[in-house]
PADREN-686444 format. One record per residue (C-alpha): residue in three letters; x, y negated, z. Coordinates in steps of 0.2 Angstrom, whole numbers, padded with zeros to 4 digits, always signed. Example, Ala and Ser with C-alpha at 12.3 -4.5 7.8 and 13.67 -1.06 7.14 Angstrom:
<nodes>
ALA+0062+0022+0039;SER+0068+0005+0036;
</nodes>
This chain:
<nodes>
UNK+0469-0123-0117;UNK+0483-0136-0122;UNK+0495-0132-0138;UNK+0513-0134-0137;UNK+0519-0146-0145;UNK+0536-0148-0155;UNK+0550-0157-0148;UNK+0548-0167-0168;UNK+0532-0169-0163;UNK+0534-0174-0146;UNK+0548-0189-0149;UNK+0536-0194-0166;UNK+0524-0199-0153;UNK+0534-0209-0143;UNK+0546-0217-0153;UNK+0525-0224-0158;UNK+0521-0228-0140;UNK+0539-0235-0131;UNK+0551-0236-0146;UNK+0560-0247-0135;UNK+0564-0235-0121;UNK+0568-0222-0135;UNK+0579-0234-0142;UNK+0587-0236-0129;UNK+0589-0218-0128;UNK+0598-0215-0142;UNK+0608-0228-0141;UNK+0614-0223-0125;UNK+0618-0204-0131;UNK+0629-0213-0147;UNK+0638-0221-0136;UNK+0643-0207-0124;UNK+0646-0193-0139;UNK+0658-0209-0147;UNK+0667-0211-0130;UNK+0671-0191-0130;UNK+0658-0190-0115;UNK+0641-0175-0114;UNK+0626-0187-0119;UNK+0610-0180-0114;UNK+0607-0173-0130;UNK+0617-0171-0146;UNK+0614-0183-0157;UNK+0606-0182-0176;UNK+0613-0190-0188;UNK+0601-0196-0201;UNK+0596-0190-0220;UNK+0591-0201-0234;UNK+0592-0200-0254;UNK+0582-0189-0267;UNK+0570-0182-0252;UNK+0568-0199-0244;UNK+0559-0207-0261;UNK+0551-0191-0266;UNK+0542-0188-0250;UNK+0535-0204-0253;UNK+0531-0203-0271;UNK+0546-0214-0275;UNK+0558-0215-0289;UNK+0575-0221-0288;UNK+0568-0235-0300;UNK+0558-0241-0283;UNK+0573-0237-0271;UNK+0582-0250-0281;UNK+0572-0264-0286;UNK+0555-0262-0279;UNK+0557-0269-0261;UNK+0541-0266-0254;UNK+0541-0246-0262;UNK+0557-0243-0254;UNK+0552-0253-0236;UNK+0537-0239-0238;UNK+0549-0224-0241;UNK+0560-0229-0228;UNK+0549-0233-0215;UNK+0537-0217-0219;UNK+0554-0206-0217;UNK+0560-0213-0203;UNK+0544-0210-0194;UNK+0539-0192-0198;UNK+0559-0187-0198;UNK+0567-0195-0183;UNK+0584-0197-0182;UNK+0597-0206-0170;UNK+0610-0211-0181;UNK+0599-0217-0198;UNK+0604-0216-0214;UNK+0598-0231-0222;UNK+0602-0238-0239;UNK+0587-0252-0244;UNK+0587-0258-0257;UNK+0600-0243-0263;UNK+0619-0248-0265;UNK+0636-0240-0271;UNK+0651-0243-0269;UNK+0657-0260-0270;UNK+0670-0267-0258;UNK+0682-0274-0273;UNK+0668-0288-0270;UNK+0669-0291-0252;UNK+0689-0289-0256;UNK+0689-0301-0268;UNK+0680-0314-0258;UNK+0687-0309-0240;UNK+0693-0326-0238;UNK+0673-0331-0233;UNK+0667-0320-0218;UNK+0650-0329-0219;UNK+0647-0314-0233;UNK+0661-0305-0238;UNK+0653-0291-0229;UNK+0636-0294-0237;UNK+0643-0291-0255;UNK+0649-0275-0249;UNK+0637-0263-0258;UNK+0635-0266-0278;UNK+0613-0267-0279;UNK+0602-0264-0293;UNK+0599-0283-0295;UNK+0618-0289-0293;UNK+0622-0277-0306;UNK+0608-0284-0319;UNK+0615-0302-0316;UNK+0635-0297-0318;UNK+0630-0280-0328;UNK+0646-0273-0322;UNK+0655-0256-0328;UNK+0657-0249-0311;UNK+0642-0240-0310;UNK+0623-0236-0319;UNK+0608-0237-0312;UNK+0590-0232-0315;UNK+0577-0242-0327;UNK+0593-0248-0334;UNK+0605-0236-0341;UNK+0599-0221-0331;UNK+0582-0216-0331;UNK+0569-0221-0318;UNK+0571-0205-0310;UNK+0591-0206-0310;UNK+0601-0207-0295;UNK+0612-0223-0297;UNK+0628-0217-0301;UNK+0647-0225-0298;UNK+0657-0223-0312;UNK+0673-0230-0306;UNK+0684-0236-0319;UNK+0702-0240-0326;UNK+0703-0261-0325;UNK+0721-0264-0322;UNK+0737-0259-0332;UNK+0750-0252-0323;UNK+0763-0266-0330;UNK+0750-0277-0318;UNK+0755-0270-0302;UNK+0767-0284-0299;UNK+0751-0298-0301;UNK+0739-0287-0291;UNK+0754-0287-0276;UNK+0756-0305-0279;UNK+0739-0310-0274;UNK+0727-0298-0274;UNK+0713-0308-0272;UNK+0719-0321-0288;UNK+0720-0305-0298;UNK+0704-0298-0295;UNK+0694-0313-0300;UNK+0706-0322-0314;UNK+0710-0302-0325;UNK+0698-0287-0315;UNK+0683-0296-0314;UNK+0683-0303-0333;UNK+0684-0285-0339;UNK+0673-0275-0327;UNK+0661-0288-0326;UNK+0655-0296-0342;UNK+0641-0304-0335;UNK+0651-0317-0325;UNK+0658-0325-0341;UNK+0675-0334-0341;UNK+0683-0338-0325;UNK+0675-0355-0321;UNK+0666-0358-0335;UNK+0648-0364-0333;UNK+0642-0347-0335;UNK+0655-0341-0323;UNK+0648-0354-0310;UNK+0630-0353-0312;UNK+0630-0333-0311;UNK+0641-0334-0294;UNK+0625-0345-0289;UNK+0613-0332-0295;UNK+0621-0319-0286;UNK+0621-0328-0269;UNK+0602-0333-0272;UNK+0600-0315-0275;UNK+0608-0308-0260;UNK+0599-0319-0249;UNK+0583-0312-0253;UNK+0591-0294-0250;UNK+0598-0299-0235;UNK+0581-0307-0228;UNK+0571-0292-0235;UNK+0585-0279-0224;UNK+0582-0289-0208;UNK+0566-0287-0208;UNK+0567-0272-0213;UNK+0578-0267-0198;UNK+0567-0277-0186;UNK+0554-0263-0194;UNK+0565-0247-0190;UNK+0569-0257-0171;UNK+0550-0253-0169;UNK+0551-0235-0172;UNK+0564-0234-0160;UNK+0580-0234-0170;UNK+0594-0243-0160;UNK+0603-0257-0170;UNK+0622-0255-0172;UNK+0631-0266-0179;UNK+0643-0259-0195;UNK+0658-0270-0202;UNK+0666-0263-0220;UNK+0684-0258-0219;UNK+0692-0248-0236;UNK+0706-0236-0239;UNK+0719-0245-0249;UNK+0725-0232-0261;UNK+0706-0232-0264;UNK+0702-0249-0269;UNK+0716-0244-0282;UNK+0707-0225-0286;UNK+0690-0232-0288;UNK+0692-0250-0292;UNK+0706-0252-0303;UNK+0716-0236-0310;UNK+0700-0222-0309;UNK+0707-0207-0298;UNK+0716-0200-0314;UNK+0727-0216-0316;UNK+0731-0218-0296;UNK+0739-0201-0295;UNK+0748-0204-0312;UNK+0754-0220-0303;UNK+0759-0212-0287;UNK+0771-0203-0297;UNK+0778-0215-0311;UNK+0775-0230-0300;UNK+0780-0224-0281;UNK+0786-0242-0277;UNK+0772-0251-0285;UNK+0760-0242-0279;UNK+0764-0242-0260;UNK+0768-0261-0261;UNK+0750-0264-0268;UNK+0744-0253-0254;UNK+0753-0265-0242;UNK+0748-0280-0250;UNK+0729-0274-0249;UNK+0728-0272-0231;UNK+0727-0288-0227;UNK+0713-0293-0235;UNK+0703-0275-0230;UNK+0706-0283-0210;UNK+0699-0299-0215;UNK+0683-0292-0224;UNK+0682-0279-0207;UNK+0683-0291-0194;UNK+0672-0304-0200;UNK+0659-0298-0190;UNK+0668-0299-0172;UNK+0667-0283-0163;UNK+0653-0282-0151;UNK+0648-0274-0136;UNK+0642-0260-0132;UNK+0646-0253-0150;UNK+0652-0261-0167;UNK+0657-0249-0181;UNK+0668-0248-0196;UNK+0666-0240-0210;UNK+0677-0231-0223;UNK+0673-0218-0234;UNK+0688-0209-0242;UNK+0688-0204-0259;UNK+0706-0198-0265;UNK+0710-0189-0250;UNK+0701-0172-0257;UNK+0713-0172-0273;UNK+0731-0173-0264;UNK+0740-0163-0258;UNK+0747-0164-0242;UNK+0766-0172-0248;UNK+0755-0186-0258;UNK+0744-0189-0245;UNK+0757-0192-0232;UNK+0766-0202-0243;UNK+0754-0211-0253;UNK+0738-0211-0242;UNK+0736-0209-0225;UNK+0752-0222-0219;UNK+0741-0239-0225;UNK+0723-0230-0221;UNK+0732-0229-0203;UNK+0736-0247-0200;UNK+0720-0252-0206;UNK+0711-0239-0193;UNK+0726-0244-0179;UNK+0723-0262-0181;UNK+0703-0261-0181;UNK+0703-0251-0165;UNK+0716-0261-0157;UNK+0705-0275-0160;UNK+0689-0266-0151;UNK+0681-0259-0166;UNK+0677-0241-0168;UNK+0679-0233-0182;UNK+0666-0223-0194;UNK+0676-0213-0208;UNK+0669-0200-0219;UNK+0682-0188-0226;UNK+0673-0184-0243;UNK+0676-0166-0251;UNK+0688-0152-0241;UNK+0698-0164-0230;UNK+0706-0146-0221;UNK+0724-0147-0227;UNK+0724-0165-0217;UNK+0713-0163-0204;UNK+0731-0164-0192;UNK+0734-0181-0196;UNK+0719-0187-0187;UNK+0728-0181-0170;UNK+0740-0196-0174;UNK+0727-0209-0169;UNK+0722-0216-0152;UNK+0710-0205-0143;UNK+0694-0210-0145;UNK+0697-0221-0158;UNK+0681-0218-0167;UNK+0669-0205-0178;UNK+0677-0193-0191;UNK+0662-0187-0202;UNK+0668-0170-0212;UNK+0658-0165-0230;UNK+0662-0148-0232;UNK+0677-0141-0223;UNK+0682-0122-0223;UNK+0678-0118-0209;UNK+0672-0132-0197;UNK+0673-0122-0180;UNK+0689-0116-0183;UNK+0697-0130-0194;UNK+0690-0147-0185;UNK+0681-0144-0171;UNK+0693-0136-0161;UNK+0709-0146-0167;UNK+0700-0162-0163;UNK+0688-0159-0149;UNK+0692-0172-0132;UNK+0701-0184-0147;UNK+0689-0188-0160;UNK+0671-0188-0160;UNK+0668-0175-0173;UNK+0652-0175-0185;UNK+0646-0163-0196;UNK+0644-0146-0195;UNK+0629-0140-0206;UNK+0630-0136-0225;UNK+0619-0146-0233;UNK+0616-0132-0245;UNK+0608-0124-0228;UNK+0596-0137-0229;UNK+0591-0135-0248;UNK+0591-0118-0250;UNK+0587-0112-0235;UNK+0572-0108-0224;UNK+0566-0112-0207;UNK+0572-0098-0197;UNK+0589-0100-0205;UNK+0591-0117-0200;UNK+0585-0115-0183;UNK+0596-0100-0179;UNK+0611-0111-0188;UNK+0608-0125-0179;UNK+0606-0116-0163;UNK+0622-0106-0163;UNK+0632-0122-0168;UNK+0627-0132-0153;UNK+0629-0117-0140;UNK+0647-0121-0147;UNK+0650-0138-0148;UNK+0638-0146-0135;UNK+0646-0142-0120;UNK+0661-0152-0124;UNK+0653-0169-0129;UNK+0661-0179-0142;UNK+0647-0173-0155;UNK+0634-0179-0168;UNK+0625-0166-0176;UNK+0626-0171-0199;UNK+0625-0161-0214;UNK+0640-0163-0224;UNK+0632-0177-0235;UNK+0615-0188-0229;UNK+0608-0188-0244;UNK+0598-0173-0249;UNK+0588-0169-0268;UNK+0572-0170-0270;UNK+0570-0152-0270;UNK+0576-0150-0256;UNK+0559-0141-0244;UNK+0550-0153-0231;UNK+0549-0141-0219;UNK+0568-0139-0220;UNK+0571-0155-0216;UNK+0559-0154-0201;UNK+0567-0137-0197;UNK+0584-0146-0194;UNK+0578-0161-0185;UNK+0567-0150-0174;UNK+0581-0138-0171;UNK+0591-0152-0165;UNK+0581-0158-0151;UNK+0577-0140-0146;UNK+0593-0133-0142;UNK+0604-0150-0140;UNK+0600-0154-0123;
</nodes>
């Protein structure tokens, strides 16, 4: 007498047997819930983090440094977790686009430098971030610090030349590794660093070609940026950006302005191709204003950059970090279908997001990642299950918790619970 087998168990198999055909499959269901059309299935998006590198008896030592540890942990997560829309960070990275910003005048790797990386960070040992076997312990998620690196008498030099002022006053100070601008130690560290991303960027090919064979689709992803958040997390530390947008109005929307030109040029280095190119932006600020500073300060300069991308046939991928409720309307001023809005934890996501942008956006999100920590199986399942009857019907959907990385504590069967879930009642 046969058993029934799970729908996890069932596409584990064959993403094994044709991950080509499954590929394609998912592939094909992004595409339509992008376009605001009903896929076949709702798509999942992907988990990663804490749970990743534990289930594979990782720390977050290997995640950053030990390349073949983390190709291990990713490729055993990918495969016993499947996921449409993967969550993949090897080796690890925050944030880092003041580096692609900085050097957005060379689109042969202004995109590459985009994520700050364990072994960058050793050779320029910046002050933008910590990370594990160094100042963290070997168990320690990395951890962006941010930081304040510009005075605000400065504002005139960053609006002058943004890129000039990065490298000739920001860089010095976050950045003492790199020496003095164009000393030998300056030159020979900016040689390091390329030698050094060349081996990360050879070891993420392969490791892409490696998830291709597990039937993961290969979408391409350019870096776009909020400008008041190159300012918030780069330059002024959120604290000094608000003070600024109060004491410096003038100065800091014209350093908003003078930003976005060189944001465009980092996010279309990569020409948009079909059937799908991406851009990402996370947004950072947007969770501490309110709705007069965010209108004012915020959203106007985000806007061109996400006008100007889709008008140039990307689409775009923006995570709105934190409660983004109180400027969830603004979205409604974009193109239809202009691109994926990924929500962390709104008030209510039924009431507050889906049914204010449903047939506009393609909307991702919807389960509380504490859900998946905390809760059990049959919770999850029941969860999962009454929030597609609700949403699947009207395409335009990926399926996400509210952040894609979960802690190690966070129960294996939870995680299977979620993904399992998915498949079950997303058809």
């Amino acid at each position: 007498m046969g058993v029934n087998k799970e729908p996890i168990d069932v596409l584990i198999e064959r993403q094994q047997k044709e991950p080509e055909t499954v590929a394609k499959e998912k592939l094909d269901i992004i595409l339509k819930a992008v376009e605001l059309k009903v896929p076949s299935r709702v798509p999942i998006s992907g988990l990663g983090g804490d749970i990743m590198a534990y289930y594979n008896g990782k720390t977050w030592y290997d995640m950053c440094y030990e390349f073949e540890k983390a190709r291990e942990a990713v490729l055993s997560f990918a495969k016993n977790f499947p996921q449409d829309f993967p969550f993949i960070l090897a080796p690890y990275g925050l944030e880092g686009f003041i580096f692609a910003l900085a050097f957005s005048d060379f689109p042969d790797f202004s995109n590459i430098i985009r994520f700050l990386t364990g072994p960058v960070h050793d050779i320029i040992r910046d002050k933008w971030t910590k990370w594990p076997g160094r100042e963290l312990r070997e168990h320690q998620h990395p951890q962006f610090l941010g930081g304040e690196f510009m005075k605000p008498e400065e504002y005139k030099q960053l609006i002058d030349d943004p890129v000039k002022f990065v490298h000739d006053v920001v860089f010095p100070r976050a950045c003492p590794g790199l020496g003095k601008p164009k000393s030998p130690q300056w030159n020979g560290t900016l040689i390091r660093i390329g030698l050094t991303l060349q081996r990360i960027t050879q070891f993420q090919m392969a490791l892409f070609q490696e998830l291709g064979k597990l039937g993961y689709p290969a979408i391409p992803m350019t870096s776009a940026y909020s400008p008041a958040d190159v300012i918030g997390d780069f330059l002024r530390h959120p604290t000094g950006a608000m003070l600024d947008m109060r004491r410096h109005p003038d100065d800091f929307k014209a350093a908003c302005e003078a930003l976005i030109e060189h944001i465009l040029k980092v996010a279309t280095a990569f020409p948009p191709a079909p059937p799908l190119t991406i851009s990402f932006i996370p947004l950072h600020l947007n969770e501490m204003l309110s709705p007069k500073l965010y209108n004012e300060f915020y959203w106007p300069y985000l806007k061109k950059v996400i006008l100007e991308l889709v008008n140039k046939g990307y689409k775009m991928f923006i995570f709105f970090e934190g409660d983004h409720t109180p400027h969830v309307d603004t979205i409604l001023e974009l193109p239809k279908g202009w691109g994926v809005a990924w929500f962390e934890r709104p008030r209510d996501f039924i009431k507050d997001v889906w049914e204010k942008l449903k047939g506009h956006t393609c909307v991702m999100g919807g389960v509380p990642t504490n859900l998946l920590i905390g809760g059990t199986p049959e919770k999850i399942e029941e969860y999962v299950k009454n929030l597609l009857n609700q949403t699947k019907s009207e395409g335009g959907f990926i399926l996400s918790t509210g952040v894609a990385e979960l802690p190690k504590e966070t129960p294996k069967q939870n995680v299977r619970a979620y993904v399992n879930a998915a498949l079950k009642y997303g058809e």
